[in-house]
N, C-alpha and C positions, 0 to 999 in steps of 0.2 A: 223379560223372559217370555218365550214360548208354550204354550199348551205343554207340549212334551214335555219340555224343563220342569214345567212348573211341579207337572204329575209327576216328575223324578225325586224333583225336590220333596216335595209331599212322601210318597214312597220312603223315599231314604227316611225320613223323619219316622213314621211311623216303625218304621221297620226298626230301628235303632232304640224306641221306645220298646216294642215288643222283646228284642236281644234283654236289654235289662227287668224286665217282667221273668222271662223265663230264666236269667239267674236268681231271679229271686224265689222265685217256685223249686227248681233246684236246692237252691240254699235252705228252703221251709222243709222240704222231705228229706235232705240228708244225703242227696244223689250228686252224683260230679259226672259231669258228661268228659274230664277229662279220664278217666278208665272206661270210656267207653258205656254202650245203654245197656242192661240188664233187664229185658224181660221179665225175665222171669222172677226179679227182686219183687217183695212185695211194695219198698217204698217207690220202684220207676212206676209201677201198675198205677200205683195212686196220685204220683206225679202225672201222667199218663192223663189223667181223667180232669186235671185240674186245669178253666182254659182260659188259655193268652186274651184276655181280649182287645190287645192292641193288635195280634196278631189278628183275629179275626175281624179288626177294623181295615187292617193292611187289605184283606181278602175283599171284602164288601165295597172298596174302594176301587181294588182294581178290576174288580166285575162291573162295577156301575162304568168301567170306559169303555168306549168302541174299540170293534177286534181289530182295526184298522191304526187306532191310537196304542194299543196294546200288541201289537205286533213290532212296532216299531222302537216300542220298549225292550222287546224282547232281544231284537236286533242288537241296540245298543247296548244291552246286557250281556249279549256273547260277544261282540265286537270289544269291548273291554276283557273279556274272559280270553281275548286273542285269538277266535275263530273264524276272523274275518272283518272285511270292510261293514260298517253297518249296511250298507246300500247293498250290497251282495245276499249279505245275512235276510235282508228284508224283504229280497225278492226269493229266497230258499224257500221262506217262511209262507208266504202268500202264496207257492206251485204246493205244498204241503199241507194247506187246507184244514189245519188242526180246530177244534170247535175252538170258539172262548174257552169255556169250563177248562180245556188242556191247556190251552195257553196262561189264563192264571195259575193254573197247577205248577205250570213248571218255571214259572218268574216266581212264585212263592217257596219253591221248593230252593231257589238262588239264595232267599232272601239274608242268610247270617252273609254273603258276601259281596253284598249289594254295594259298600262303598267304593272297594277296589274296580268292580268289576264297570260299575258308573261310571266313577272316575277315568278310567283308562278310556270308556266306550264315549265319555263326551267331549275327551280329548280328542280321539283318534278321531270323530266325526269332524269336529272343527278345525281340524287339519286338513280332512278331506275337503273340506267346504258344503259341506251337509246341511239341510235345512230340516232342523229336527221336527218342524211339520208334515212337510212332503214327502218327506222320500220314500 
């Protein structure tokens, strides 16, 4: 595998650890994200303050890439969401100019939907004949 892969790979892994942390954190306060988040509950507040740290490993991991490596993630993470070729996607992204700091924002912000949206974005590359380093 590829650079990109690999850090896919890594990603998902991590990210999929963090999903099971935060049911557990869930489950320890008493909270079900299926009715939805409650503010204003006392036990979300303190669910709230309690923190993932696989998630904030996910985070620390994809700050330490290049925006250039991380842009091209981001690609294939909407290209899988169905919003386009990656290679389209990756040149929207670079005329856009978003810092890092936005761009991990919002690949972390994906993250509960990171398998589908992977999945789909490293098919759809490999079909196109995408070179998930270059493009």
């Amino acid at each position: 595998m590829g650079k990109i892969a690999d850090s896919i790979a890594r990603i998902r892994q991590v990210a999929r650890i963090a999903e099971r942390i935060d049911s557990s954190l869930d489950e320890l306060h008493g909270v079900s994200r299926d009715l939805g988040i409650d503010y204003f509950d006392g036990n979300w507040r303190t669910r709230a303050r309690d923190a993932n740290l696989a998630a904030l490993t996910l985070e620390k991991f994809l700050a330490g890439l290049g925006v250039e490596d991380l842009m091209r993630i981001e690609a294939l993470m909407y290209s899988g969401r169905g919003d386009g070729s990656a290679s389209d996607l990756r040149q929207q992204l670079a005329e856009n100019r978003s810092s890092k700091e936005d761009v991990v924002r919002t690949i972390m912000e994906k993250r509960v939907s990171f398998d589908p949206y992977f999945d789909r974005g490293l098919d759809r590359a490999k079909a196109d004949g995408i070179d998930l380093d270059t493009f």
